[in-house]
Every structure is written in C-alpha cells, then in structure tokens.
VOLUMVO-605107 format. One record per residue: x negated, y negated, z negated of N, C-alpha, C, O in turn. Coordinates in steps of 0.001 Angstrom, whole numbers, plus 524288, in hexadecimal, padded with zeros to 5 digits. Atoms other than C-alpha are relative to their C-alpha. Layout:
N
    nX    nY    nZ   caX   caY   caZ    cX    cY    cZ    oX    oY    oZ
     X     Y     Z     X     Y     Z     X     Y     Z     X     Y     Z
...
This chain:
187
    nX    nY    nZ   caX   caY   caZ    cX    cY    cZ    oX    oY    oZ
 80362 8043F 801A0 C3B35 C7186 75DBC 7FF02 8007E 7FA26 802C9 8014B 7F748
 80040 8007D 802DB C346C C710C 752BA 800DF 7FA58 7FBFE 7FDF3 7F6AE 7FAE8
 7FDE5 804D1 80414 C3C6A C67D2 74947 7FDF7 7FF5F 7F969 7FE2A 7FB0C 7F752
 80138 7FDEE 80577 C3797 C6D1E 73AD9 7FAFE 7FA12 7FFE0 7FB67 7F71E 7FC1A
 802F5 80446 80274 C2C58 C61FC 73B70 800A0 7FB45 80082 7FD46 7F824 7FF0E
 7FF97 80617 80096 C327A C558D 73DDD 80480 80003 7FA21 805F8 7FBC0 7F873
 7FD5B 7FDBC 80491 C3B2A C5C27 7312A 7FCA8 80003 7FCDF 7FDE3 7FCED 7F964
 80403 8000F 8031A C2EBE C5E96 729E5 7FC15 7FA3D 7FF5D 7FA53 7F892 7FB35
 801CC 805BC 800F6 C2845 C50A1 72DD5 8059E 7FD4E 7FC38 8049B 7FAF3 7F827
 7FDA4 80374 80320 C3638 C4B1F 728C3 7FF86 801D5 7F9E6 7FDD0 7FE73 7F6F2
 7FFAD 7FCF6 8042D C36EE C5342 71D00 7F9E7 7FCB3 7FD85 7FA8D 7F8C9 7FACD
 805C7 80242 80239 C26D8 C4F1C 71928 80271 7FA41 7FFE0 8048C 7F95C 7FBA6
 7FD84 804FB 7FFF7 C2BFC C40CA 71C2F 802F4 7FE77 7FB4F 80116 7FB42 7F840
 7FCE9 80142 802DA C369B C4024 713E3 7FDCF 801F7 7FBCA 800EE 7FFA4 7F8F6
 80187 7FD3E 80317 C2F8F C47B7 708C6 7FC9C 7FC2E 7FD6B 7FDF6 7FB3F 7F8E6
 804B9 8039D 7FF7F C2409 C3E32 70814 80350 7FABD 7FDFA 801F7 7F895 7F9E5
 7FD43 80528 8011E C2D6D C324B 70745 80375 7FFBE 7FB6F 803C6 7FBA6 7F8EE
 7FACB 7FF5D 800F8 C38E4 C370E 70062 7FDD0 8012D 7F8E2 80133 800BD 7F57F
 800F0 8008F 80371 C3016 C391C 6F42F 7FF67 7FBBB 7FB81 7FF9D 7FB95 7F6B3
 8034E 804AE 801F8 C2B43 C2C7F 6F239 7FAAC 7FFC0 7FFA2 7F8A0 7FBE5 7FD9E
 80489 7FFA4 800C7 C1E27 C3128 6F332 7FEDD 802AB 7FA9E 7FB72 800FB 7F7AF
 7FF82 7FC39 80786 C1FAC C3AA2 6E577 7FD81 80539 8029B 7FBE3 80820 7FF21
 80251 7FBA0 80066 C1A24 C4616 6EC49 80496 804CA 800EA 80339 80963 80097
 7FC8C 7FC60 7FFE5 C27DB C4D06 6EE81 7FED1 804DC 804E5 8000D 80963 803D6
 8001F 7FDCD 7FC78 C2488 C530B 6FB55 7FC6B 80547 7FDDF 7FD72 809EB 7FD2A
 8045E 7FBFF 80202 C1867 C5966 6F6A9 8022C 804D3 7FACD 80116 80982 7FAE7
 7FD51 7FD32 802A4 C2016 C5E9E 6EB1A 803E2 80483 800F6 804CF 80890 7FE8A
 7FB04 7FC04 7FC66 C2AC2 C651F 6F3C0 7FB14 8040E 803DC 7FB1B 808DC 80412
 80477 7FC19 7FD32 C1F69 C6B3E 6FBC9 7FF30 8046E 7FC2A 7FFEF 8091D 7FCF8
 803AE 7FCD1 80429 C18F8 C7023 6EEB8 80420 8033C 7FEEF 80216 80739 7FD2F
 7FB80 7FDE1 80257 C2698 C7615 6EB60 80012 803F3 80482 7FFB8 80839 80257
 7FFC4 7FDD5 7FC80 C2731 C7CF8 6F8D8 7FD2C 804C1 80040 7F862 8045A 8005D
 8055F 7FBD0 8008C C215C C8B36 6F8AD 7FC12 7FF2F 8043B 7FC75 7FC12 807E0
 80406 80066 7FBC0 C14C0 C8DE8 6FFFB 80476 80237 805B9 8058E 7FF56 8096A
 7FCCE 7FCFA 7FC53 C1D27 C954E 70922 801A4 7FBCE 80465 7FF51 7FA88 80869
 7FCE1 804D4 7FE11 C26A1 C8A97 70D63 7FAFB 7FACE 80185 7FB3D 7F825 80584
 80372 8042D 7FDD6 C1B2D C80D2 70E39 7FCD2 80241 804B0 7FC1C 7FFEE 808D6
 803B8 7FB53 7FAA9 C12C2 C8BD2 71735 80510 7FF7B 805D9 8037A 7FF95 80A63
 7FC47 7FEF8 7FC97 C2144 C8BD1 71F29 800B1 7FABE 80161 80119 7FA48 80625
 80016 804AC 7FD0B C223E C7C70 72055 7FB67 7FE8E 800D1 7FBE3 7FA8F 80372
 805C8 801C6 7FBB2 C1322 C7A15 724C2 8016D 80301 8039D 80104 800A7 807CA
 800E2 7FACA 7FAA8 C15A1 C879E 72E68 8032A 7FAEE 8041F 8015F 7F8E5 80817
 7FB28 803B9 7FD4A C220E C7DFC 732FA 7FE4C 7FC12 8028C 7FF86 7FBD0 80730
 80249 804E5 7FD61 C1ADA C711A 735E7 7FC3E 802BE 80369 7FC45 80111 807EA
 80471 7FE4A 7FBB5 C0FE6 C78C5 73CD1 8029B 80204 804E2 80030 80301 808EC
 7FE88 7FBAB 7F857 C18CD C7FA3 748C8 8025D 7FAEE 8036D 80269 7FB2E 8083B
 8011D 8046E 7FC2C C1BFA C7197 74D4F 7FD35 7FE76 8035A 7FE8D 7FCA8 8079A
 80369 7FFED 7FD5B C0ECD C7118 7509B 7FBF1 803FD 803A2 7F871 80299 8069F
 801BC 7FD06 7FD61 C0AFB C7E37 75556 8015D 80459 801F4 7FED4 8086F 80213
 7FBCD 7FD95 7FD4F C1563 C83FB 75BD8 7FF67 80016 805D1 7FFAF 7FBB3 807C3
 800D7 800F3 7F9EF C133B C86C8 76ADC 80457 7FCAF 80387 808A0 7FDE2 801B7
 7F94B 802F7 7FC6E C1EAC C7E5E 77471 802A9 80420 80135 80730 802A4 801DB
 7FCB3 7FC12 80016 C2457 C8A93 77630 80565 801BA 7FB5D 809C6 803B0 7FB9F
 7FB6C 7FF7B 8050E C2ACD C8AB9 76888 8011B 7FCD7 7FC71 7FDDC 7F961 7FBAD
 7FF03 80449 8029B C30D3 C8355 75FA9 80469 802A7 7FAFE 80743 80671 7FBC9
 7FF5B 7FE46 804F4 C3594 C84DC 750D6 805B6 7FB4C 7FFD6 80660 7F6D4 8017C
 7FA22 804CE 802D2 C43DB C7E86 74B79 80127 80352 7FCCB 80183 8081C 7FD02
 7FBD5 7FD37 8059C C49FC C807F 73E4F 804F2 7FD8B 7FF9F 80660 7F8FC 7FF14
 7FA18 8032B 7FF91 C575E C7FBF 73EDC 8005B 7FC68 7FB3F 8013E 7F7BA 7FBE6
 80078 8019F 80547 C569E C7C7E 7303C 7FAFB 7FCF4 7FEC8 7F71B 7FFC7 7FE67
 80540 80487 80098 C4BBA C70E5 72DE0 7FDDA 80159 7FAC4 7F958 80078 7F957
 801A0 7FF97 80581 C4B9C C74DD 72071 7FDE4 80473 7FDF5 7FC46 8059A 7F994
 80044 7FA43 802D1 C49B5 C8225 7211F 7FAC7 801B5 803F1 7FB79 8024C 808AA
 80496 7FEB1 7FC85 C3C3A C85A9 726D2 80020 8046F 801F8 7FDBF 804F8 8061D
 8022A 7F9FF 80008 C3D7B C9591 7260F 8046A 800F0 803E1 80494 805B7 80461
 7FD10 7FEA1 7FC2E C47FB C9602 73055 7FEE9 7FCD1 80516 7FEE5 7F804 804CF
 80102 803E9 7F991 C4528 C90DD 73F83 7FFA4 803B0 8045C 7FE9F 8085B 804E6
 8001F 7FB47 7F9D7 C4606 C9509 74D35 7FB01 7FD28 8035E 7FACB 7F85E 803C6
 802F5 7FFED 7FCC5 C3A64 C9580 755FB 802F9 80010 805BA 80634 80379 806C5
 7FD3C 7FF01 7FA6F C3ED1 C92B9 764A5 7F977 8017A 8040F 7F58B 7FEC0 80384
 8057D 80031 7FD38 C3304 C97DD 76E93 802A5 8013D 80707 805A2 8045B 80923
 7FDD6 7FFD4 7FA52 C34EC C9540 77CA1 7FA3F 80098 8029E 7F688 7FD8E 8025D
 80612 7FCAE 7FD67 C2992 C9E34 78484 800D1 7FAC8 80589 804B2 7F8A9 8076D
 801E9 802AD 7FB4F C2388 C95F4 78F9F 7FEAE 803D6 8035D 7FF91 802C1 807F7
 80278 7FB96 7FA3C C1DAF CA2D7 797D2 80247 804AB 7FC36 8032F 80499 7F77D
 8015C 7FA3F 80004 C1F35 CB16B 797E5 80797 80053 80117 80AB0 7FDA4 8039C
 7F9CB 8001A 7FB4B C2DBC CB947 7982F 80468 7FC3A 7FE97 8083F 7FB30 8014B
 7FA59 801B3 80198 C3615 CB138 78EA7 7FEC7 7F994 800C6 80097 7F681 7FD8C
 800A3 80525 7FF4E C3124 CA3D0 79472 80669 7FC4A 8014F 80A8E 7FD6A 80379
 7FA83 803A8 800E3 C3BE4 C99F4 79375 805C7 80124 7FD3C 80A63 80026 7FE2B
 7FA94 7FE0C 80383 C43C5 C9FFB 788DB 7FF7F 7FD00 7FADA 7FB9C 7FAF9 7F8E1
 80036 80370 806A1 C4601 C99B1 77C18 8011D 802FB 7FC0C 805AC 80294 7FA93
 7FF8B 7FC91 803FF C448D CA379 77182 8014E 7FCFB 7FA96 80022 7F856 7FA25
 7FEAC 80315 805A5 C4993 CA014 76273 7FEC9 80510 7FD96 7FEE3 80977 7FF85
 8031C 7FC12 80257 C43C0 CA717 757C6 8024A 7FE61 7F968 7FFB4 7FAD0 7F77B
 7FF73 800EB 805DA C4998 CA601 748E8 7FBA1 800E9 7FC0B 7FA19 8056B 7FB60
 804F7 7FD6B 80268 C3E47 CA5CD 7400A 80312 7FE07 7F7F4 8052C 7FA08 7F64B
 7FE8F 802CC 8041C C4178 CA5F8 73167 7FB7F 80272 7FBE8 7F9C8 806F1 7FBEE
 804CE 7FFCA 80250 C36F4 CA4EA 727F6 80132 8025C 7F961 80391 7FF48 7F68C
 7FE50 7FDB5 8032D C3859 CAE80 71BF7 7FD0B 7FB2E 7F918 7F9DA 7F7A0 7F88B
 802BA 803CC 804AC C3536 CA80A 70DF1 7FB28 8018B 7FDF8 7F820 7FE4E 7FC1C
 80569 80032 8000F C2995 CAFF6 70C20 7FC22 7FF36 8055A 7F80C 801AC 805F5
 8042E 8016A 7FDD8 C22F1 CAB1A 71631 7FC32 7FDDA 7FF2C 7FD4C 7FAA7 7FBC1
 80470 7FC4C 7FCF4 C163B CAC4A 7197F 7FEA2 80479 7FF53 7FB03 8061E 80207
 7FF55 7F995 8038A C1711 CB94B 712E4 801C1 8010F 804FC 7FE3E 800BB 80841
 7FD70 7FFD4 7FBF7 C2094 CBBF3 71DFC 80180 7FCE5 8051A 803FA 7F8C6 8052F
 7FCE3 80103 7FA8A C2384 CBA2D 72C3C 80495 7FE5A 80065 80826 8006D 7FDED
 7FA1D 80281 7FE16 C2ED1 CB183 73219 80196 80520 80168 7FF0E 808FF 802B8
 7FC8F 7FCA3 7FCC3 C39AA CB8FD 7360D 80298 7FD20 80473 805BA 7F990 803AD
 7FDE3 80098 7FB54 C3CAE CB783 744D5 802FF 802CE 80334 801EA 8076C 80402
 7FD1C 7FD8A 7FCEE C4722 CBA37 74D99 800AE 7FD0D 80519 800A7 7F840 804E5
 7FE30 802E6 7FD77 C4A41 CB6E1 759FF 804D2 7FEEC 802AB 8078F 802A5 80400
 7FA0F 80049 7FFEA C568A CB084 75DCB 803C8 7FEC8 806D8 80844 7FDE7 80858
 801B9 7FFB9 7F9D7 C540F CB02C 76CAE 7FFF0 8054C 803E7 7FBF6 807A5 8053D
 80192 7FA93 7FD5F C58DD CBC71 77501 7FC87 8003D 80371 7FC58 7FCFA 806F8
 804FE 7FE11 7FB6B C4D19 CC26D 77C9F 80092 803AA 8001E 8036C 8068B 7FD88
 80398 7FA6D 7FEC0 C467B CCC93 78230 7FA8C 80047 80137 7F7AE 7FFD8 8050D
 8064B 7FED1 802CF C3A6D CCEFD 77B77 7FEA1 8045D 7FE04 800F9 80655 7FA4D
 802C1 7FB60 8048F C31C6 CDA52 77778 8009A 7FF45 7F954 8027E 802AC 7F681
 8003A 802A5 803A1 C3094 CD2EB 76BB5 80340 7FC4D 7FCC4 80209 7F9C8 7F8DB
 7FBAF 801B2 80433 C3CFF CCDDC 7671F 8040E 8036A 801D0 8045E 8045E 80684
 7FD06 7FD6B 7FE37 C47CA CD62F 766DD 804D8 7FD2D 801C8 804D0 7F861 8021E
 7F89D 8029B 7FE63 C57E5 CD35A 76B54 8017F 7FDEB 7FAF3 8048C 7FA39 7FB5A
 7FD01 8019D 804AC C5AE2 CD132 75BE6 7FC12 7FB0A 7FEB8 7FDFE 7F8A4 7FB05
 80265 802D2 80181 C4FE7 CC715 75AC7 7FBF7 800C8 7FBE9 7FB18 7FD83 7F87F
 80423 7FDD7 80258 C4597 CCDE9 754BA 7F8EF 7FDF3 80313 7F619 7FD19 806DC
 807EC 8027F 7FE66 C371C CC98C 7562D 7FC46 80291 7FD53 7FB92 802E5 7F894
 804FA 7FB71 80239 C2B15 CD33E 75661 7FB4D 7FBD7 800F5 7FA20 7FA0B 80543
 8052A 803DB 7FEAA C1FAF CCA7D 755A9 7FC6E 8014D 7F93E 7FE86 8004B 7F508
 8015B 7FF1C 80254 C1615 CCEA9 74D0B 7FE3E 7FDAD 7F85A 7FD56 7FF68 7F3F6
 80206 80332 80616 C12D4 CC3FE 74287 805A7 7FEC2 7FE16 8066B 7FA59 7FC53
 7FA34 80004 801D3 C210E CC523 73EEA 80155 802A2 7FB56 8045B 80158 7F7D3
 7FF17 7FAA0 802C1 C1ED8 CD36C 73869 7FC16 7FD92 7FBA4 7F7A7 7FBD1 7FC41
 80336 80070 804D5 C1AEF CD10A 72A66 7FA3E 8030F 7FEF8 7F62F 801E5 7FCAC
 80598 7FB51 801BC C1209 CDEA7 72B74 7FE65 800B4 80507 802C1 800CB 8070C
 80352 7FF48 7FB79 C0B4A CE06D 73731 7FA31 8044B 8005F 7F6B3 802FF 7FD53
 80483 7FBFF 800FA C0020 CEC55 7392A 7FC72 7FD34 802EA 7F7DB 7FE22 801D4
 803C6 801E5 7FCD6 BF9AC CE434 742ED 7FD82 7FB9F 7FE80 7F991 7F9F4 800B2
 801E8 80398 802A5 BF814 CD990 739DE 80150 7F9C1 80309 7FF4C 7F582 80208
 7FCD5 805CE 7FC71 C0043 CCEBC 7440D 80367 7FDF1 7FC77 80414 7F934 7FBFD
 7FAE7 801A0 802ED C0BA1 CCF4D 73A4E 7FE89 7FB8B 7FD94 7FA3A 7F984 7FE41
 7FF91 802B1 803CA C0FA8 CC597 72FD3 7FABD 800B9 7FCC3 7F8CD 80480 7FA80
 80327 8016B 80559 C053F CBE16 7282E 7FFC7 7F99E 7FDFA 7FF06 7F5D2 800D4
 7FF65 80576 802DF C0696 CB233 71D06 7FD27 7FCD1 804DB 7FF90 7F8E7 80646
 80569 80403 7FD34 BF9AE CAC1E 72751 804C3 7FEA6 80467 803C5 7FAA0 806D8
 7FF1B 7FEFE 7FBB0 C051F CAEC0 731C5 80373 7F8AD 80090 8054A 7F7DD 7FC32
 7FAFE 8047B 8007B C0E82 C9F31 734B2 80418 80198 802D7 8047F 80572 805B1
 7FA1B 8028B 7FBBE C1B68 C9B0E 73ACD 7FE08 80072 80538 7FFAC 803BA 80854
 8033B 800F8 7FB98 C1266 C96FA 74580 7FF47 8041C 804CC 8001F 80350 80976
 801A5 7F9E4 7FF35 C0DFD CA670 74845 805EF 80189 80326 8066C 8020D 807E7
 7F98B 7FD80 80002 C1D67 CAADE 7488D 800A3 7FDB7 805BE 80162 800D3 80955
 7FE04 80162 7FC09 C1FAE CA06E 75381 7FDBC 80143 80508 7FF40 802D5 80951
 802FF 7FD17 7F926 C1565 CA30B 75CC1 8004E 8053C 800E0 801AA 8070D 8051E
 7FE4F 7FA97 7FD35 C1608 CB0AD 75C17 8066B 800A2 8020D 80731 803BA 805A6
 7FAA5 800AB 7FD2D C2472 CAEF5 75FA6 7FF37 7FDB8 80571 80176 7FEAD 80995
 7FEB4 80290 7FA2D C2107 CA6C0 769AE 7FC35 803E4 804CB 7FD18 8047D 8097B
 80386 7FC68 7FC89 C15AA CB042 76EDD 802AB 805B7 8007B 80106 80929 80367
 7FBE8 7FB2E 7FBB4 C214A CBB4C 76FEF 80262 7FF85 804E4 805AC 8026C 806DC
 7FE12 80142 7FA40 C2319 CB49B 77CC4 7FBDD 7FE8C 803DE 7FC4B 7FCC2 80850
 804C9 80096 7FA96 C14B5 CB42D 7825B 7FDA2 803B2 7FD43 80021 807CD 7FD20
 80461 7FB4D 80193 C09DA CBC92 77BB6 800D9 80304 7FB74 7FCCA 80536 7FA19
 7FEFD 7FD38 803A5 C0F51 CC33B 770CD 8031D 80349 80177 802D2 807C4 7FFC0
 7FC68 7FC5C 7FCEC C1A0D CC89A 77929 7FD51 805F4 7FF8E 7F942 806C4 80201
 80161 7FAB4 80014 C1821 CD7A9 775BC 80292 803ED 80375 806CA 801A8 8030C
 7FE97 7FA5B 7FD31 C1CAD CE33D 77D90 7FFD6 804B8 7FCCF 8034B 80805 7FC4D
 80432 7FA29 8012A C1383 CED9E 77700 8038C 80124 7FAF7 804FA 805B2 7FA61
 7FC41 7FE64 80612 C1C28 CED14 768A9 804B7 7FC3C 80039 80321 7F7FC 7FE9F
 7FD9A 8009C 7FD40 C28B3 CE868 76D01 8055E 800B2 7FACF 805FC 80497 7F810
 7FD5B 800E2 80420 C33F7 CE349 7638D 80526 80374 8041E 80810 806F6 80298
 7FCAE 7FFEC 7FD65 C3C35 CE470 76F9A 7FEEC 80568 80453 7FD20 80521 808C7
 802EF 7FA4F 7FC95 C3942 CF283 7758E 802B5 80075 80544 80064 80287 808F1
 7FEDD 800E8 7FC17 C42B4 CEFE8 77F4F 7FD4B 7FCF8 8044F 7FB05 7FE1B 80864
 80170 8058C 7FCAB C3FBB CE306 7845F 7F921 80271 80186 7F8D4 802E9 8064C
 803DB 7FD52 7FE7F C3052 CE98A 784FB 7FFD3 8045F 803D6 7FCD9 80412 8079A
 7FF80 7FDD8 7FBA0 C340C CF4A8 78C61 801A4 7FD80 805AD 7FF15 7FDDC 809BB
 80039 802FD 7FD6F C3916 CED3A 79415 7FCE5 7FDBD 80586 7FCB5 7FEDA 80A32
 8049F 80167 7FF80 C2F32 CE5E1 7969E 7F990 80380 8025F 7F60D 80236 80564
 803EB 7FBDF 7FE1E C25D6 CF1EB 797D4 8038E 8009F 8069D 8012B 80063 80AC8
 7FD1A 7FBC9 7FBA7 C3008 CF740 7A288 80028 7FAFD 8046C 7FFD7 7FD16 808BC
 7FDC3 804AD 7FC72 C329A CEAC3 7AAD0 7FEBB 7FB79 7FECD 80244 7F8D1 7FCE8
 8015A 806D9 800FE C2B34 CDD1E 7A92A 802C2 7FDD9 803A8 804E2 7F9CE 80225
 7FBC0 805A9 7FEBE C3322 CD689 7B2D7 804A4 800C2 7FD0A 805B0 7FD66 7F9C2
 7FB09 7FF6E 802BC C3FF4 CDBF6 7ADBF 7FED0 7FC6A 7FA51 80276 7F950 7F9E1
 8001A 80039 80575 C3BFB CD7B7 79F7A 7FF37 7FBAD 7FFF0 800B6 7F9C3 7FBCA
 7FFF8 80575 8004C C3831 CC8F9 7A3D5 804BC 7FFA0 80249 80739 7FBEB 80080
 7F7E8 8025E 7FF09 C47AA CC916 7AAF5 80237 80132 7FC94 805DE 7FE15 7FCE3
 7FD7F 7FDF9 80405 C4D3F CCEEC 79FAE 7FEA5 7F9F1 7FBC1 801DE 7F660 7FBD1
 80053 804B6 80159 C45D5 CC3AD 7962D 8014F 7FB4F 80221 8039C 7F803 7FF7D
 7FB6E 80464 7FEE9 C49FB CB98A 79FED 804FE 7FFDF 8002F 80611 7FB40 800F6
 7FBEB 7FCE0 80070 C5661 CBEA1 79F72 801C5 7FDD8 7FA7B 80528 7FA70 7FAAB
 800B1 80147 804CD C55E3 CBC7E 790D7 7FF7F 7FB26 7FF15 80369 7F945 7FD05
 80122 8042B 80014 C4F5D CAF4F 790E7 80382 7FBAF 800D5 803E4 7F7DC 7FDF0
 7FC90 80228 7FD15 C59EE CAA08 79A87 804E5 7FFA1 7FB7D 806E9 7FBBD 7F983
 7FB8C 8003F 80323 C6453 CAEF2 79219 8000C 7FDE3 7FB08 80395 7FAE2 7F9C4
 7FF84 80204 8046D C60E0 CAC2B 78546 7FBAA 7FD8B 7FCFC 7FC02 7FDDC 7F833
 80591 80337 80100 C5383 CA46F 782FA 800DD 7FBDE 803FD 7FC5A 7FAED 8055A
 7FF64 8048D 7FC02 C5777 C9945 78D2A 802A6 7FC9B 7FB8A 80422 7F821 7FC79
C-alpha cells in the first residue's frame, strides 16, 4: 500500500500551520535541491498512477530514495505470485537510473536467482536508445517491472539463459517449474 501520501499530506499540514503563516514551508522547499523536489512530486504522483497490481511502501517515511515495489501479476505464468522489488534511488538522480533488485525467488528469463533485473530503461547507456534518460520517472521503473510479467517478458535477450532455454525447450515444463516457484516462494 501506498502509505508515503497520507505522510506527505501530514507533513504539508503541519508545515503550513506550524509556521504561523511566515512562509516556513516554502522556505524548506526552496532549500531542497531540484533533485529531491523532482523525487518528492515523482512520490505523490505513483499514488495516483500505479496499476492495482502494484503497490509502493517505504519502510523509512523519511527517506524517499529507498522503497520496495510489491507487483502481484493478474494473468500470464507468474499469476498469483507476489513479487518484491528493492528500488533505491541514487543521489544523482535523474542523471541516473534506480537501482533494482529483486528480492523474490523466480524463474524468469529476465531476472536472475541473485536478483538481478534486465529491463532496459535501467541501463544508463543503451544503443537502442530504451536505456536511461533524465525525461525517464519512478513511474517508468515500476511499470516496466510490472510488464516483466505480461508484455515485456523477453526470451530473445535473456538475463536468465537458463530459465529461456528452458522455455525454448519445453513451455509446459517452464509454466510447472514457475508454478513450482510461485507456490514456494511468491505465495
């Protein structure tokens, strides 16, 4: 669940009041780099445009650049698993891409056994021009996470060369194998 904006409504609340009306809030903003202000608007916006599939918590209320993404697929193979995803947000950001891992064993082309995540707008340099860019949000990071479990799902370039072969060699085997997975450790 996303908790970060009834934290950010209290936070504005108390800010507004707690001045006396002197303008303190606005001052603490102005003090705030662009950065950090670009990272708490990104924050209030995934409340609102986040699919029901996923959902954002910071363990830490205070600390925006650390949070886990949870995405629970509705169709395809890893339907009814509950994936967790560590996302931690570097200090030059938008310069740079979150760093994601995931903390959820699968079997995915696309994430490996150590929790590695190949998803393209991740990679700072990219030849194809998908990678990392400042234009790129928070927003971007989550859905393509969440679309490694319906249409982004790759085969063809394959983090997980196993889990793809696989997959090439045996589609039923490779949806019992992911349920298999799901059961055990995404339930």
């Amino acid at each position: 669940m996303l908790t970060i904006r009834k934290k950010l409504e209290e936070q504005a609340a108390s800010g507004s009041s707690a001045d006396g009306g002197r303008g303190e809030s606005r001052r603490v903003r102005r003090r705030m780099s662009i950065r950090s202000q670009l990272l708490t608007e990104e924050v209030r916006e995934l409340g609102q445009i986040l699919p029901k599939t996923c959902t954002v918590n910071f363990p830490n209320h205070d600390n925006f650049r650390t949070f886990i993404v949870t995405i629970r697929p509705e169709e395809g193979y890893w339907k009814g698993g509950i994936f967790h995803f560590n996302v931690q947000v570097p200090e030059d950001y938008n310069n740079k891409p979150p760093n994601v891992s995931c903390n959820t064993r699968l079997w995915h082309p696309n994430i490996n056994e150590t929790g590695d995540v190949c998803l393209s707008i991740l990679r700072e340099t990219s030849i194809d021009g998908t990678g990392w860019s400042p234009a790129r949000r928070l927003k971007d990071v989550i859905l393509g996470l969440n679309s490694l479990f319906t249409d982004l799902l790759n085969f063809d370039d394959p983090l997980n060369l196993e889990a793809a072969q696989h997959y090439e060699r045996d589609k039923n085997s490779f949806a019992r194998k992911v349920y298999q997975f799901v059961k055990l450790y995404a339930s």
